[in-house]
C-alpha positions, 0 to 999 in steps of 0.5 A: 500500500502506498502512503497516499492509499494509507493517508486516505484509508486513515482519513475514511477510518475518522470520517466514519468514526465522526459520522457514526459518533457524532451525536454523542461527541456533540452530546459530550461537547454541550456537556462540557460547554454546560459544565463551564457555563454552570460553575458561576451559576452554582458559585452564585446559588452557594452565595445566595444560600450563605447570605439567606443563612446570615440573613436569618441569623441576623434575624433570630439574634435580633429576636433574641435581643428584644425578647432579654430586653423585653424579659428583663423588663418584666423581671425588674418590674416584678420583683418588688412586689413579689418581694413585698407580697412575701413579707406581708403574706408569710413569716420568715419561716414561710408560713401563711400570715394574716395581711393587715388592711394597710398592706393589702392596700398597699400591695393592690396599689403594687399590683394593680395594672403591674404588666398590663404593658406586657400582658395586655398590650403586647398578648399575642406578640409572642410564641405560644408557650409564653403566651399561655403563662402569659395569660395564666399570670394576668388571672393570678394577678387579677384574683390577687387584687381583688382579694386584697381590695376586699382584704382592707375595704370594710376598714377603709369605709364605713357602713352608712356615709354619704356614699354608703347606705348598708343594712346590718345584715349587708356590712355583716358579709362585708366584713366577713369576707374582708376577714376571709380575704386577708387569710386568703391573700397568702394563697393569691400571692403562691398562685402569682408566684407560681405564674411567674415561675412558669412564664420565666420558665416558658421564656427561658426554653424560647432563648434557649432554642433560638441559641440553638437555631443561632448556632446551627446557622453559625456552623453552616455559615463557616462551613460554606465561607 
């Protein structure tokens, strides 16, 4: 064979390979030319995902900002009642005691209206847990100064007077259950301190998870940087 008859026997042999094969060589070259143009396709989706990530980090850090700030508040704004309400309701060793009509007058001046700030004008603000114990303390509260307003009533005011025309038999049960509110009020302080334990605990278990959101959304940030 000479070299020209081999030249043109190898230039059929690749014209019938390109021929028989040409749709899967034009298959592989748009598989690559589609790999090369995908890359900054794929690079732009990883950044998006990143920057929805510290977006929403972003987001549940500042939730949890305003929801201590917010809990904070309530904590300081508690607190001396609370403390007041055990010193006039139980002796050191905690047992219930008596309150006088003067301190149930006080303490329903304390009391009253204490968080309608945060129970009444922000209800339903907030996850469903804490508003439940939300609503559970407004009650306590609400029961708690009504007893203490029967608690000192009889004492404050007086059976006839120009506001007041009582029969005997009326200002008797007024009495009676101004006596049976001042034993009582030690109950209605336990039943708010219970109510306010459960509310910090319900608030606590929401910080708690948003730390743990905040920190799974820190470890796929550094792992996609």
């Amino acid at each position: 064979m000479t070299c020209s008859q081999a030249s043109h026997c190898i230039l059929t042999t690749v014209g019938c390979f390109i021929y028989d094969f040409q749709t899967l060589l034009t298959g592989m070259a748009a598989i690559s030319v589609a790999i090369v143009a995908g890359v900054p396709v794929w690079r732009q989706l990883k950044d998006t995902n990143l920057q929805t990530r510290i977006s929403h980090r972003e987001t549940l850090a500042t939730l949890m900002r305003d929801a201590l700030a917010r809990f904070g508040k309530v904590a300081g704004v508690m607190r001396e009642p609370l403390s007041m309400a055990d010193r006039l309701t139980f002796y050191p060793d905690g047992e219930p005691m008596e309150i006088e009509a003067e301190g149930a007058h006080h303490l329903e001046q304390s009391f009253h209206s204490v968080l309608d700030w945060y129970l009444v004008i922000l209800a339903d603000t907030e996850h469903a847990d804490i508003e439940v114990r939300k609503v559970d303390l407004k009650s306590a509260i609400e029961k708690l100064v009504s007893t203490l307003s029967d608690a000192h009533w009889a004492d404050h005011n007086f059976q006839q007077d120009e506001d007041h025309n009582f029969t005997d038999e009326e200002w008797g049960n007024i009495e009676a259950r101004c006596a049976a509110a001042k034993i009582e009020a030690s109950a209605r302080v336990s039943e708010v301190s219970k109510a306010y334990r459960a509310l910090i605990d319900a608030q606590q278990s929401w910080v708690r998870s948003l730390r743990v959101q905040i920190a799974k959304l820190d470890r796929q940030i550094v792992a996609a940087e």
